[in-house]
C-alpha positions in Angstrom: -39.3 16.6 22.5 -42.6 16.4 20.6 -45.7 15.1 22.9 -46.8 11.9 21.1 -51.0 11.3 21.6 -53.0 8.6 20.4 -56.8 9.8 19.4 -59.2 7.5 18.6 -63.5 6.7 19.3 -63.8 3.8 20.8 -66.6 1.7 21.6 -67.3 0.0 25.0 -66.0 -3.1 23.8 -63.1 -1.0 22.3 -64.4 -1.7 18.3 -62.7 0.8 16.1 -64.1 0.0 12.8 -64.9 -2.7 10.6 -63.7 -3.5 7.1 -61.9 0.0 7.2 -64.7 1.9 8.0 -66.2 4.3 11.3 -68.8 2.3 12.9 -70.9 5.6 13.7 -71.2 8.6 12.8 -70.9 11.7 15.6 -70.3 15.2 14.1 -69.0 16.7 17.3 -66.4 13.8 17.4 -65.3 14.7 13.7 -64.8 18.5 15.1 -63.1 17.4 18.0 -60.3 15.2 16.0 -59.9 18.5 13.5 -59.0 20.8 16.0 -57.5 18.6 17.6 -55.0 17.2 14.8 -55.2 21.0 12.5 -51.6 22.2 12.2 -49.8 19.2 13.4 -48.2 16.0 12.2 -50.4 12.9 12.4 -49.0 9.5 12.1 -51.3 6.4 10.6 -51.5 2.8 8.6 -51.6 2.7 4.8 -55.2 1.7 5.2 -56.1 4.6 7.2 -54.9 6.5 5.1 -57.0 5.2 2.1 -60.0 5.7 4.4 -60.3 9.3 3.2 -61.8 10.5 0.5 -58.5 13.0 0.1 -55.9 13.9 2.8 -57.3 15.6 5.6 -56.6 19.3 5.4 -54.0 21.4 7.8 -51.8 18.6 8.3 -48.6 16.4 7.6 -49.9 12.9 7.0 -47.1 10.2 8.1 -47.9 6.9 6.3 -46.5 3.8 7.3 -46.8 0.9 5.1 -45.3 -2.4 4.1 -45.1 -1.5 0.4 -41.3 0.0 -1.0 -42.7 1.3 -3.6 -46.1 3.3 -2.1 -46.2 7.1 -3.5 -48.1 10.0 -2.3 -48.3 13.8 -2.8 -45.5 16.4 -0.7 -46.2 17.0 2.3 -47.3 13.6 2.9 -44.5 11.5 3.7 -44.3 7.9 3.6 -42.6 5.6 6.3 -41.9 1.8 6.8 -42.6 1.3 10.5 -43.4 3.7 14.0 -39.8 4.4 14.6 -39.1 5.9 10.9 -42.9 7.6 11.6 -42.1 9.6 14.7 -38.2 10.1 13.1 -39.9 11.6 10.8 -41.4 14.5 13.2 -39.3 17.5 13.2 -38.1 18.7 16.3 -40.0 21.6 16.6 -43.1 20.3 16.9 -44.9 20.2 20.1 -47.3 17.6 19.5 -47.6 14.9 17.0 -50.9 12.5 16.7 -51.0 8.6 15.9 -54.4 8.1 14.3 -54.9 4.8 13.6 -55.4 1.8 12.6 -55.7 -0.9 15.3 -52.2 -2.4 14.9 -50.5 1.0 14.9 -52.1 2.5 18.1 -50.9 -1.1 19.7 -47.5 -0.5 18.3 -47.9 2.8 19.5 -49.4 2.3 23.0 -45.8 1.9 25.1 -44.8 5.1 23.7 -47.1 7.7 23.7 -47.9 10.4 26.2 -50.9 11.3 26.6 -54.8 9.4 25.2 -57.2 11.9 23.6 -60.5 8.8 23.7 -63.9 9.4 22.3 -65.9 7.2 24.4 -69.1 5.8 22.2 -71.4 4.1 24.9 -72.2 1.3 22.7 -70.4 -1.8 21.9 -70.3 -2.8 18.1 -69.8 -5.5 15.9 -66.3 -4.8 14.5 -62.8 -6.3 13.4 -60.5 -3.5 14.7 -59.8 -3.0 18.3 -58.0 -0.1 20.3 -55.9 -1.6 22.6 -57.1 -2.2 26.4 -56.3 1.2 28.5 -54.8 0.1 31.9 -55.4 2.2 35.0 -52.5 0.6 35.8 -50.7 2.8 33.0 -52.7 5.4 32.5 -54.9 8.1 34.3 -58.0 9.8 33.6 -56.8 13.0 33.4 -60.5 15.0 32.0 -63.7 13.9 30.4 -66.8 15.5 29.0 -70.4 13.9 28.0 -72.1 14.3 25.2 -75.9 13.4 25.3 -77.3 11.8 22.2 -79.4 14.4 20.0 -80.8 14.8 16.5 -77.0 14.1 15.0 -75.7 11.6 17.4 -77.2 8.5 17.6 -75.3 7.4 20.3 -74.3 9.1 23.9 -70.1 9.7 24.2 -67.4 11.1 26.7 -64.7 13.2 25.5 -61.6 11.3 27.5 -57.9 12.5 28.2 -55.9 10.1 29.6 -52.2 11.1 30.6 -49.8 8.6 31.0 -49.5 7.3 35.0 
């Protein structure tokens, strides 16, 4: 069975982004979510998607959108909602990543395994929220801190949550 894992930055006040856009920008976090996501399947929004300036390099982008008629270049594939998105992952595959936006890591939140957080020690205006992480449902499994230098404005925690 392939290891579904949300990974996301989050601010304190769990802000995502804001008219589909990062709210920061933190170099080590971008380097962190490549090798992270390199070589594996990661599942996101149509918006997220257009985020990018191209696809992101060394991996199968899973597009879920509203649209029937929404095209994209092989490998890419293009789905119409989370179950057809993790169908959609071959069976092989160890681990698969949901990447965003807000309404797909809610969707997502009941069934994947494990939390991969970037947590920005800031709160920020925003209009995209990752859903609340219960301790209830979930366990801090590692963390890391990154001070604030020259190319990060703002002090983070590597996060892994597993599922409790």
């Amino acid at each position: 069975m392939t290891k579904l894992i949300s990974i996301a930055a989050i601010a304190e006040n769990n802000a995502i982004g804001k008219n589909n856009a990062l709210l920061w920008r933190l170099p080590d976090d971008f380097k962190h979510f490549k090798k992270e996501t390199s070589g594996h399947y990661i599942i996101m929004g149509r918006k997220t998607f257009e985020s990018f300036p191209s696809p992101l390099p060394h991996r199968t982008h899973v597009i879920i959108t509203r649209q029937d008629d929404y095209t994209t270049e092989e490998p890419h594939l293009i789905v119409h909602s989370l179950d057809e998105a993790i169908k959609a992952i071959p069976s092989g595959e160890k681990k698969a990543y949901i990447i965003g936006g807000g309404e797909i890591y809610k969707q997502a939140m009941s069934r994947v395994h494990e939390l991969e957080i970037t947590r920005v020690h800031a709160a920020f205006e925003a209009d995209t929220f990752f859903p609340e992480i219960s301790e209830k449902n979930w366990t801090l499994d590692n963390e890391k801190f990154h001070s604030k230098d020259e190319k990060h404005a703002y002090t983070f925690t590597f996060q892994t949550f597993k599922k409790a």
